[in-house]
C-alpha positions in Angstrom: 112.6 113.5 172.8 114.2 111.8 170.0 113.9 112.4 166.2 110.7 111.1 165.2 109.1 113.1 168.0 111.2 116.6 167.2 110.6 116.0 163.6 106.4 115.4 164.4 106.5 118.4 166.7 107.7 120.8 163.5 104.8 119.2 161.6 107.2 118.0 159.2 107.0 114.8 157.2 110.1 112.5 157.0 109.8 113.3 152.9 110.7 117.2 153.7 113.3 116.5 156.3 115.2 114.2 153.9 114.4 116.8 151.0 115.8 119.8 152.9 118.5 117.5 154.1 119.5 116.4 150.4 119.0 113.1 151.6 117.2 109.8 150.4 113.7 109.2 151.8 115.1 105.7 152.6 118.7 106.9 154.6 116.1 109.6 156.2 113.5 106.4 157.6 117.1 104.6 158.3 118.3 107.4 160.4 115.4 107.3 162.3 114.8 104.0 162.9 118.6 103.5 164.0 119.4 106.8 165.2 122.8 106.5 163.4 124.7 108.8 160.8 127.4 111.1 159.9 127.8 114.4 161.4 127.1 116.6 159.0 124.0 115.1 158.6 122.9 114.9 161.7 123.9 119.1 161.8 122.1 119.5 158.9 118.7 117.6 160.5 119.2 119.4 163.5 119.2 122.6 162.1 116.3 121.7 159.8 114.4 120.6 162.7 115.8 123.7 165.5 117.3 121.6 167.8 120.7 120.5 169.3 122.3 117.4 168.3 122.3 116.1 171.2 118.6 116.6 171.7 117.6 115.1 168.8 120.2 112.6 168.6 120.6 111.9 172.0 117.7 112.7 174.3 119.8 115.6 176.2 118.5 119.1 177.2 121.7 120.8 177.6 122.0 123.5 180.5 123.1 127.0 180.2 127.1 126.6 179.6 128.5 129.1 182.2 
């Protein structure tokens, strides 16, 4: 699941990701589209949208570290 589908399964638009993100509307749709940006943004989405960076960003469920 990438962005667009964690950020539709939240019921969120991309207008209050980017807003709770303190991000442009426009560097929000970019993200999306390219699936690139800085770290702390893509902590800050990832927390906005409760998932892992690397589920959002990078289509991987992580396993139980043990």
């Amino acid at each position: 699941m990438g962005l667009k589908e964690f950020r539709m399964k939240r019921g969120m638009t991309q207008e209050q990701v980017a807003r709770l993100a303190d991000i442009s509307l426009r560097t929000y749709q970019n993200i999306e589209k390219n699936n690139n940006t800085t770290l702390k943004t893509a902590r800050n989405i990832s927390l906005i949208l409760c998932g892992t960076i690397e589920e959002i960003f990078y289509n991987e469920v992580k396993e139980d570290c043990k």
